[in-house]
Each structure stands twice: as C-alpha cells, then as structure tokens.
N, C-alpha and C positions, 0 to 999 in steps of 0.2 A: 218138468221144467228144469231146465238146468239151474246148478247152484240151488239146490235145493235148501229151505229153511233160508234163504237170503230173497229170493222174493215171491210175495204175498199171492196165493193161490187165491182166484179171482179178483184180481187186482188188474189194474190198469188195461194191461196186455191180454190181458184172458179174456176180458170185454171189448177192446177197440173194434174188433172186424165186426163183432154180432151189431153191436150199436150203428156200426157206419151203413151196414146191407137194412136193418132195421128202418135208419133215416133214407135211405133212396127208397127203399118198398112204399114207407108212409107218401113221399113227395109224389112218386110215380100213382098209385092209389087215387092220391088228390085231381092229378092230371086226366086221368079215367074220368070220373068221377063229374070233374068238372067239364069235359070234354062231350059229353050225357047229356049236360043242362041242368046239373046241379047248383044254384048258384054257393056262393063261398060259404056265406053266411049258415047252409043247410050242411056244410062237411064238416064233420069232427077234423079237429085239427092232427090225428095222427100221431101227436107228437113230432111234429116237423123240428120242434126245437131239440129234438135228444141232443146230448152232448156226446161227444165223441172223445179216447182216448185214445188218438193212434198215435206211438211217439215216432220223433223225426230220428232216421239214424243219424243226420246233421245237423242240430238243434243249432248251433253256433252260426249258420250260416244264412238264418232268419233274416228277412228284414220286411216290415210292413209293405203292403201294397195297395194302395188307389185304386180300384175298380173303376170308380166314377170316372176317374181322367187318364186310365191306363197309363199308369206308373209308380216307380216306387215313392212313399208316402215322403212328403218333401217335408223333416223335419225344422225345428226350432234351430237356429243356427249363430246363438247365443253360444257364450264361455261355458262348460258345464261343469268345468272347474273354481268357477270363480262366487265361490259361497257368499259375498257382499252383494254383489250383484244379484247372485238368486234368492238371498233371504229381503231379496225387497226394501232394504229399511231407509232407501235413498224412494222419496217422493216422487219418482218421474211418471206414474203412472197418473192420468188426472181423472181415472174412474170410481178407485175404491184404496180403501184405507187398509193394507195389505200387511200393514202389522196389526191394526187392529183386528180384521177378521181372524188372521194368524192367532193371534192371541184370544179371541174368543172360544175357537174352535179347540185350542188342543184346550183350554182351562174346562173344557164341559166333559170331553172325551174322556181328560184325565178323572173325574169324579164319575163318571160311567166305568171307566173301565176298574176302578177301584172299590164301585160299588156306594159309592158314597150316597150321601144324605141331603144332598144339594144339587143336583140331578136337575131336578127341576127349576130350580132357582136361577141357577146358575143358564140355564136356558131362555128362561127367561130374560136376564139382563144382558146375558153376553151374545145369543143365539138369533134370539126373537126381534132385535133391531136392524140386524144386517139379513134377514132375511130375503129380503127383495132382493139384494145385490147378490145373494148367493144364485138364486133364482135365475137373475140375470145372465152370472157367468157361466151358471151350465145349459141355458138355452140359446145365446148368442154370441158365444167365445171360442172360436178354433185354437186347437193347439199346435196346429204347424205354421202360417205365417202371422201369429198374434205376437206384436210388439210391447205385451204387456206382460206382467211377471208372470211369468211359465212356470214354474212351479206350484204358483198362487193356485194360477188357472186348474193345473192335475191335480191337483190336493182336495182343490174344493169337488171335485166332482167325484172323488171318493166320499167325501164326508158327505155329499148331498143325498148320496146314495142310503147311508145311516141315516137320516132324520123322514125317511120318505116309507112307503110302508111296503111290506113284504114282495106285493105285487108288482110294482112299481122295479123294486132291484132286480125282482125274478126276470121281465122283461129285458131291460136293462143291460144286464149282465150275461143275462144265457140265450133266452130269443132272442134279443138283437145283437148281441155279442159286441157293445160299445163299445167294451175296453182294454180292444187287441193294441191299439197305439198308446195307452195309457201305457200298460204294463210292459212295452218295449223301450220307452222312457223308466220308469224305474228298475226296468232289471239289466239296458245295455249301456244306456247313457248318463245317469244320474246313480254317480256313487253312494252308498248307503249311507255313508260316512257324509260327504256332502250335503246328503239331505236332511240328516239329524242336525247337525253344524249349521244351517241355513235357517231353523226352525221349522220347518215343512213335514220333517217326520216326523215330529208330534202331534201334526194331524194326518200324516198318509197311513203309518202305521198301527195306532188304535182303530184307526178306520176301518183297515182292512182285518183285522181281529174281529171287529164287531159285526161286520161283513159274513166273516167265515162264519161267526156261533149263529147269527142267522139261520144262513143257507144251511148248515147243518142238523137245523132244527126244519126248514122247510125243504130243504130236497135229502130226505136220508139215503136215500136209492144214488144220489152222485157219489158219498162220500167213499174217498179209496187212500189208500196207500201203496209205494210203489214197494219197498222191503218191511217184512217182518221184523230184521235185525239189523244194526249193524254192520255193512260190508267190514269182513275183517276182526270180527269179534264176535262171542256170543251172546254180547247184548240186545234184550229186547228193544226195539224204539216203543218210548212210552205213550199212550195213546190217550192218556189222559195229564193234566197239568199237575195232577198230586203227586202220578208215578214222578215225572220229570223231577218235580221237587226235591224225591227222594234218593235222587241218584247217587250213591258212595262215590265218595273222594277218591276212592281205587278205582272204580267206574270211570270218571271222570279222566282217571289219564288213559285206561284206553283208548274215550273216545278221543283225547289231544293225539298219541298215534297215528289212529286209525284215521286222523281228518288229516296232519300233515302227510303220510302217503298219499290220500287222496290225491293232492295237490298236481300230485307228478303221477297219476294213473288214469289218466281216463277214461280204460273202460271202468274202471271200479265208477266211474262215476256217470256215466252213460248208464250202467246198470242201477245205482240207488242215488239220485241225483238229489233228489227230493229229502231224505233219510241223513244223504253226509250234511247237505245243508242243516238239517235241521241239530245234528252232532253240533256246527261249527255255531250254531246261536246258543246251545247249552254250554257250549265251552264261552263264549261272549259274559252268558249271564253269573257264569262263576270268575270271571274277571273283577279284579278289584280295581284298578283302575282304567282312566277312560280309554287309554289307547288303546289296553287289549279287547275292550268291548269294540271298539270300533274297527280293530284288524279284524276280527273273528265275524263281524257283521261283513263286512266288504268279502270276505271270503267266504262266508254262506251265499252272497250275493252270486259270486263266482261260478260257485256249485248249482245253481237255480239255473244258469243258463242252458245248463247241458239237457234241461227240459225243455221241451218243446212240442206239442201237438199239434198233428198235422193239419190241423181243421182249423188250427186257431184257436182252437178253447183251452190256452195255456194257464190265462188268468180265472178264468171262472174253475179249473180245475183244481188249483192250487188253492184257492178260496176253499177247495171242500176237502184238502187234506184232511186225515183222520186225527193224524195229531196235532197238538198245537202249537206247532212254530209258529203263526202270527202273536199269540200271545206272548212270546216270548220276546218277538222283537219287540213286540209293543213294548212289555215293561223296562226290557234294553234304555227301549229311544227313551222314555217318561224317564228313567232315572238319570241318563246323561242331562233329561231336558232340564229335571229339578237341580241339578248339580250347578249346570250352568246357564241355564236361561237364556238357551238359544230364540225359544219360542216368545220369551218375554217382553222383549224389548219394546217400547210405545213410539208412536211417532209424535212431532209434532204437537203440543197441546195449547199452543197461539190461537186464539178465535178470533180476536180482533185489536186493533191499534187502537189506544184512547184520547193519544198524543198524539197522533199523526203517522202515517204512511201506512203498508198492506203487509198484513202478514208474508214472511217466507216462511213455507213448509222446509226450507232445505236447511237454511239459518237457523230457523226457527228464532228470528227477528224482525222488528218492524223496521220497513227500510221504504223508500220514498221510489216508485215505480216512475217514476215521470218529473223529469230536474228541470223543466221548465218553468219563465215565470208567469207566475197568477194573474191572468188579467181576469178581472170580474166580468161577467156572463150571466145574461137569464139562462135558464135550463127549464125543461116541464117533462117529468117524469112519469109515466101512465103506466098502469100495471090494469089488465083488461081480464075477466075472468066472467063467468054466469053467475060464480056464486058469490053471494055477499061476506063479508067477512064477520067474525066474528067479536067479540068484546074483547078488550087486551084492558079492563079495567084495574086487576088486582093480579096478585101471583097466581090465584087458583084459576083464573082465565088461563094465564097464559100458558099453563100448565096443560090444561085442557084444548088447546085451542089446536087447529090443522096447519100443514102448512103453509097455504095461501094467507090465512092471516099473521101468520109468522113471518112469513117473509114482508108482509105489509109493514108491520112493525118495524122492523130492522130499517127495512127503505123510508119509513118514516122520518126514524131519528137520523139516518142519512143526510138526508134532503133540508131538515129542518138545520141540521149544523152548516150545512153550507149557503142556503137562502135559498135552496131550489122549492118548486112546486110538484108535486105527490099528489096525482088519481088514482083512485082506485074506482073504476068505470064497468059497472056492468052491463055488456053490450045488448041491444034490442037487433033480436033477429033480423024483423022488418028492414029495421035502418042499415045494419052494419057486414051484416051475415046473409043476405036473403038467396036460400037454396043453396048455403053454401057451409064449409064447415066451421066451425065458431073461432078457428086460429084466424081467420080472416077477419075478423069482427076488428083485432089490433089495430091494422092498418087502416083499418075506416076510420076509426078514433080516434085516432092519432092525426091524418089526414083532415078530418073536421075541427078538431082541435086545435091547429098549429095554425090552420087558416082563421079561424074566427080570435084567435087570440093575439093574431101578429106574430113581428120578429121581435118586436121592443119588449113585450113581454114574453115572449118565448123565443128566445135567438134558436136554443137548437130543442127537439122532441127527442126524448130517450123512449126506448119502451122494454120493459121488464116482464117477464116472464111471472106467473105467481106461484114458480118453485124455484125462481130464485132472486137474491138478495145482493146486496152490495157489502162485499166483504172488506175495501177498502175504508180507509177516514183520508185518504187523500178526494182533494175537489177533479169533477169530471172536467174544469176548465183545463188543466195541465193536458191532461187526455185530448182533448181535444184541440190543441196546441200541437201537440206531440207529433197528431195522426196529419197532422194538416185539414183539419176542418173547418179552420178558420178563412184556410186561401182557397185550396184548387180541388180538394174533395169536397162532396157533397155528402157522403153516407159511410158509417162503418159499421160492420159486421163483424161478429167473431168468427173466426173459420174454423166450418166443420172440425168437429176433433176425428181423429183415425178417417181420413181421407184415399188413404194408401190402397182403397181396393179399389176406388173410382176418381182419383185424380184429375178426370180431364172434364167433368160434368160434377161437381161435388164441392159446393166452397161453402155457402154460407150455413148457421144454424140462427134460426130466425128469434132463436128466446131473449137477444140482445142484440138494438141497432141506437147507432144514433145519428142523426138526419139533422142537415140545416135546414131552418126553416126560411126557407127560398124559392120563389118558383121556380127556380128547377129542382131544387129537393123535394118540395112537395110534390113536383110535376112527377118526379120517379117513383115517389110511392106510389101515385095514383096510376101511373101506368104499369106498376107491379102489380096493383089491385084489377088492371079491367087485360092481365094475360090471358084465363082460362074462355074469356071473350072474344081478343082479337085472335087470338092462334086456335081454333076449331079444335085440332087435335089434342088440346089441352084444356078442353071445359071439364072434362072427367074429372081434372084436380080440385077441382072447386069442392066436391061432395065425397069423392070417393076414398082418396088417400091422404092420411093425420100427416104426411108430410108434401101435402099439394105447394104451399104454400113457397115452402124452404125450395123445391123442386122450381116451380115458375120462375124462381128468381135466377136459380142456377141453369138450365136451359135459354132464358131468354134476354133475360137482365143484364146477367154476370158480362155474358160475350157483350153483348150493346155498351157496356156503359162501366168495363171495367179500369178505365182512367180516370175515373171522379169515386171509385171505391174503394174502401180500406177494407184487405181482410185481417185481423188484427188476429195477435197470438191466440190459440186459444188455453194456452194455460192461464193467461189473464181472464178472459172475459167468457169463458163456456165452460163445460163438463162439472161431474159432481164436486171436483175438488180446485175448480179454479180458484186461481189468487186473488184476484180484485171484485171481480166479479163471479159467484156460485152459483153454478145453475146444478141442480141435482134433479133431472130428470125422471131417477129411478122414486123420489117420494116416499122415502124408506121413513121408517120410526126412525132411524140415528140419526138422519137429515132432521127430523123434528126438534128432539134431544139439542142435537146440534143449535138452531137459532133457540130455541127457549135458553138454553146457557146463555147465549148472546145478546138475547132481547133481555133479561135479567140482569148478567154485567148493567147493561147501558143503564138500565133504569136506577141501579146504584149507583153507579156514576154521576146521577143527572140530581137524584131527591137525596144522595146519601143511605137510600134506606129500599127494601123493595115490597113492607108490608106498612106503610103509612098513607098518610088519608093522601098527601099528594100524588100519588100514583092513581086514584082515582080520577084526578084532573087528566088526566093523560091522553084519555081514551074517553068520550061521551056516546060511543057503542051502544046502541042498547039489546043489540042481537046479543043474546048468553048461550044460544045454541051454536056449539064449535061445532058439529059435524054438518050441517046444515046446506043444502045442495041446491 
C-alpha cells in the first residue's frame, strides 16, 4: 500500500472490490435459485444487503438520483442560509409544534448521551406525547417537495431511527439504504454551523452518535477506518473517546497544522478524508469559544465531502467509523446548545381567549379574526362519534378522560357562551350509516336534525369532528357573516391543508362544515349523502375508503356546486394547529394534555375553583369509563 503507516491495512479499500463481487455473486445465486422454482421465502438471503466500500475518485461531484422518476433528486429549494426560517420558530406550519418536538428531542438526547438519571423520565414527558406525530412524519413526509420545516422533517428521522429497535435501524439504514438523500442534506447543503444555530443539531447530531454506538455494537464486521494516522504526522487517530481526551496540547497543534494544509491539499484529503475531519472536530472541541467550534465544525464538514461511496453507502459507512468523531460533534453541538439555547426556544403558550377573540400563534395574542357586526343567529352544533363520552365531573375525570370527550367539553363551554345548541349524537348503523363507513353517519344527522328542527331553531348546522374543538371565544355568527352565509353561499368547508400535490380534485376536509339550513342546503347534504348511489363508479367509497366521504364531495360536488361554497383558510378552521378552529387528526397524548389544560382554565374561569362541589354540577355523566368504545 502506498504511504505506508498512513493507511489502515484492511481498511476501507482492501475490502470494497471483495464485498462488491461478494454482493453480485449473492444477487446472481438468488436469480439461479429462484429461476429453479424456489420460492423467495425458501432462499437465504445471501447477504444481498453487504455494504460496500468503494470510494469515488470524484466524491465532490455526487449528486442524489431518482430511480423511480429517472432524475436527479429534485431537492428542498428553501433559503439554506437562513437559520430563522429553518430553526422553525415562526408557526407557519399548521401540523406539529416544531419547537416543541425540537425541544423534546434534543432535552432527552442530551440526558442519554450524558448518561444521565432521567432517561426515562424525561421520555416519558417530553418523548412519549409527541409520539404519534413523530410517527407521522417519518411515514408520510417527503423531504424534497415538502413545504414544511425541512429540517424538522431530516432530524426527526434521524432521531426516530434511536428510539426504534436494532432491527428496525439495521433495515433502515443498510438494507434499504433510506438515507442516501438525508445525508446529502447534511453534508452538501446544510451548513454545520447552520444547523447547530437553528437548533436541529442538537438533535441530528446526538442522533447520529447514538446511531454509530449501536451499529457498532450490532454490525462489528462493518466497522472501518480509512488512516491509522494522521496525514502529515505521527500521530495515532484515537479509536477510543478516552484516547481522544488525552490528546497533549503539543498534539493538538500538530493536528491545527496538519488540518490547515489539508485545506489547500486535496489529495492529502482524498487519501484520509475521514481522519482530517475528524483532526478538525478535535481541534473544535479544544476551542474555547463558539466561533472556533463552529469554524473547525464546517471544516470537518468540508473534509467529510471528499468521501463518497460508490454504491451509496456513504452515510451507513460513516456511521461505523472506528473512531468517535460523531461523539465529538455531538458534545460540540450540546455545549454550544447549553451555552446558547438554540434548541430551547418555546413556541406559543396561548390556549385560549377568555375575553374574547382567537389565539395568534404568531403574536401570540388574542385578536378578533372576524370585524364584522354580531347579528344574533340560532346555530346547532353536532359532534357524531360511536362512542359515548365519558364523565368530565371532577379534575380526576378529566384528567383521565380521551379525546372525544375532551373535545366535547371545550365545544360545550363554547356553545353554552354563545347560546348555541351541542349534540353529541351516537349514530345507529341501520339509520345513519347502513353498509356504509360510520364518517357518513355525520351527514345523516345533521340532515335529519336540521330538518326536523327548522331554521327558527337552527338557522345554520355546524358539524365537528370528535378530535377537534373550537379554539376560538369569538361567536360563529361573524363567521358566517364574513363568509357570506348569510346571502349567496349555502355551505363552508375548510380547505384541505397541503393540497399542492393534487390541486385540481382536492378542496374539502370534511372534519368541519357549516350549512344553511335551507332547502337547498339541506338538499346539498343530502345529495352529497346519496353520491356513492347516483355515480356507480363511486359506491366503493361508501365502505371501502376512511376518506370516501371528503373524496364524493370533491369529485362531484365541489365542480356542481362551487359558487354557493366556501372553501375557507385552513389555518383557521383545519389541521392539528389550526386557529379558530383545531382539528388534530393525528390524536396524540399532547393533543390531550393540550384540551385538559383548556378544559381546566375554563372551569376556573366559570366556578373560580377546579376541585369544588360546583364542578360536579357541570357534567351529570354517569359513564366513569374514559376509554370506553
């Protein structure tokens, strides 16, 4: 090997060719094999997943590629300069609470990677609520044309990858090789510097630490290094974090030397790319203050590029370095984070106006969404569900209770401040739903309800959803003044949120409408209700798909009949973090958390108090079973 003692005899390059003839033997085997009449399930797998290390002699010249749509991978095309905008702390997102999870995530990381005593705990309060929504965003969030915070997005799917179990990441990471466009984001587009500044690398970076000790513990056989030493010295690179620790101050300016040549050499760094990077995080970590940590991080950055595997297994490879540069950056980022509380930062903590008007998330003020004036209006607001609700008699109810009853609650005291009328309607198959899916049961209810009750007592039919609530204390008469409901519309809808992939067939989301009660407004429910009847081609929605519903409207409705409809913002009146109106879909614990804070304000508000005998009066419930189905 040339430069001998500079790099690592069975190391990277001593292996790439054996491992790559290895994986086509295994693939071609398969092919035999199955070609025979073997079926799949009866072949060993070969090892189809070996990973390969063959470097690029162009590493720099990389760029992801599309298979699916034969082209290069169409990135995020966002500022990737502009640390406000990526660290999220502007509400424009109306999914998920992106300081909040931010801040869950690195506060648990940080007590994992510290070793701490609260591990647990700390997952529990901070971890264990946002769940769902993690869940959500690494099963149905793209990170190339997603309009939502893109960082958020790559971060958590790092971190989801830690709390998920061995098998799971091994998959992941090496057999499916997920996260070739992840790691082209953080090592060509997103400055290191950038992403510790934004908060995000106090959770990309523990991540990928905890990551490494993993894999290092379950794939021993990956783990490699590309030098022994030092290009340019005789220093060992330390393969353990104790060595590293111990590095002399005389050490220590070698390797600043040995890393500013790098700078201006790049075969020195073609040949130990991995090794000066990791020089330039040791030189970071003996930084006293933040700029030299964060020059000598973007410069390890720098030096990361010049690796590149030809197969793509960049990021799963670096994952199994022998030494521990992700620990280092980790504690890097953790000490800038504690220093300055990039990760910190809270959003928003407005639950509701008690005075009048709808929280801003942006303000974080109570401000009057609708400046029209009040004419008085019946209203009849239904909230339609199978299951019955539970008790909201005392705080240990409500404490316990789900969200369907919570959100009842909230719409209660809603309703009852303004004079409206509140159902909570459990629908009968026979009547409301028959052969059909139980979203449909709403509009039967609503439709036999608005009729048999009038217009005098019920001028217009709301219908609510039983995950979500009215987060407003403004009256829906303004609203529906506003929207023109009162003259030449008959019905308003919130519009779909994120419509941007299917704009031309995609408006309504059905968890909020409100309808004049008219015969022609009622005539349009009821011919919304009998579409999967008249159009043949769409009886299948009736039983088969949980969005038949929202679909028959948008297919056949929307075109018929879209000059008497409103499709209204939906940061008002949809998504988990809408303003006036919250619809939380995903039915997370923090969505619970969330109205039991709400549903508790009000009852202070209303008795002064939230454990006195008047609160009993409140609620004559006698169901105690909150989970109850």
């Amino acid at each position: 090997l040339p430069d001998a003692g500079q790099v690592a005899p069975c190391s990277a390059r001593a292996h790439a060719s054996m491992a790559w003839y290895v994986k086509q033997l295994s693939a071609a085997l398969f092919l035999v094999l199955h070609s025979l009449g073997y079926d799949e399930d009866e072949i060993p797998a070969f090892q189809q997943d070996i990973v390969t290390n063959e470097w690029d002699d162009d590493p720099l010249s990389f760029f992801p590629f599309d298979r699916a749509n034969n082209r290069p991978v169409q990135l995020w095309r966002g500022d990737y300069k502009d640390v406000k905008l990526l660290s999220c702390k502007m509400p424009n997102d109306l999914l998920f609470d992106w300081l909040d999870l931010k801040r869950g995530m690195a506060a648990w990381l940080r007590e994992l990677e510290y070793q701490g005593k609260m591990v647990m705990q700390i997952y529990w309060e901070q971890i264990r609520p946002i769940q769902h929504a993690l869940t959500n965003i690494v099963a149905f969030h793209n990170t190339t044309t997603s309009r939502d915070c893109i960082l958020g997005l790559l971060c958590v799917r790092s971190f989801y990858l830690v709390v998920q179990s061995a098998a799971y990441r091994n998959n992941e990471m090496i057999t499916q090789n997920n996260f070739v466009n992840d790691w082209f984001y953080f090592s060509h587009k997103f400055k290191w510097s950038v992403l510790i500044k934004s908060g995000w690398g106090a959770v990309l970076f523990p991540s990928m630490d905890s990551l490494s000790s993993s894999f290092h513990y379950s794939n021993e056989g990956l783990v490699w290094t590309d030098c022994e030493t030092f290009p340019g010295t005789s220093l060992k690179v330390p393969v353990s974090r104790e060595e590293a620790y111990r590095i002399p101050p005389a050490d220590m300016s070698m390797l600043m030397e040995a890393t500013s040549r790098a700078t201006s050499d790049e075969s020195m760094l073609k040949r130990c790319p991995c090794s000066m990077a990791f020089a330039a995080v040791l030189l970071a970590s003996s930084s006293e203050d933040a700029a030299g940590v964060f020059q000598f991080l973007d410069i390890a950055q720098e030096f990361l590029r010049y690796y590149h595997e030809k197969n793509t297994f960049t990021f799963v490879n670096l994952l199994h370095l022998r030494f521990p540069i992700w620990h280092f950056v980790a504690t890097n980022t953790m000490r800038l984070d504690e220093q300055l509380e990039f990760s910190q930062k809270k959003s928003c903590q407005l639950l509701w106006c008690p005075d009048g008007g709808t929280p801003n998330p942006i303000t974080c003020q109570c401000e009057v969404m609708f400046q029209e004036e009040l004419r008085n209006t019946t209203v009849c607001i239904f909230m339609v569900d199978t299951r019955r609700k539970s008790s909201l008699r005392n705080i240990t109810s409500i404490i316990n209770a789900r969200f369907w009853t919570l959100a009842y609650g909230i719409n209660r005291f809603y309703a009852e401040e303004h004079g409206y009328e509140l159902d909570y309607v459990q629908p009968v198959n026979e009547t409301h739903f028959p052969n059909r899916k139980v979203g449909w049961g709403k509009v039967k209810v609503i439709i036999d309800s608005l009729i048999e009750r009038g217009p005098e007592r019920c001028a217009y039919g709301v219908s609510i959803d039983t995950d979500a609530f009215f987060r407003t204390s403004e009256p829906l008469a303004t609203a529906i003044t506003h929207y023109g409901l009162d003259s030449d519309k008959l019905i308003l809808f919130s519009q779909e949120y994120h419509t941007e992939h299917n704009p031309d067939n995609t408006f309504v989301n059905g968890g909020f409408f409100i309808v004049r009660n008219s015969n022609e407004g009622v005539g349009l429910l009821q011919e919304w209700y009998n579409v999967p009847e008249t159009y043949p081609e769409l009886e299948h929605l009736k039983r088969e798909n949980p969005q038949g519903l929202n679909l028959c409207w948008d297919l056949k409705m929307q075109p018929k009949y879209k000059d008497v409809v409103v499709l209204a913002e939906p940061y008002l009146f949809t998504a988990p973090f809408g303003w006036y109106v919250r619809h939380n879909w995903f039915k997370d614990l923090r969505f619970e958390q969330e109205m039991q804070d709400i549903l508790l304000q009000r009852l202070q508000k209303r008795y002064n108090c939230i454990m006195c005998q008047n609160v009993y009066d409140w609620d004559d419930s006698n169901n105690t079973d909150p989970g109850w189905r």
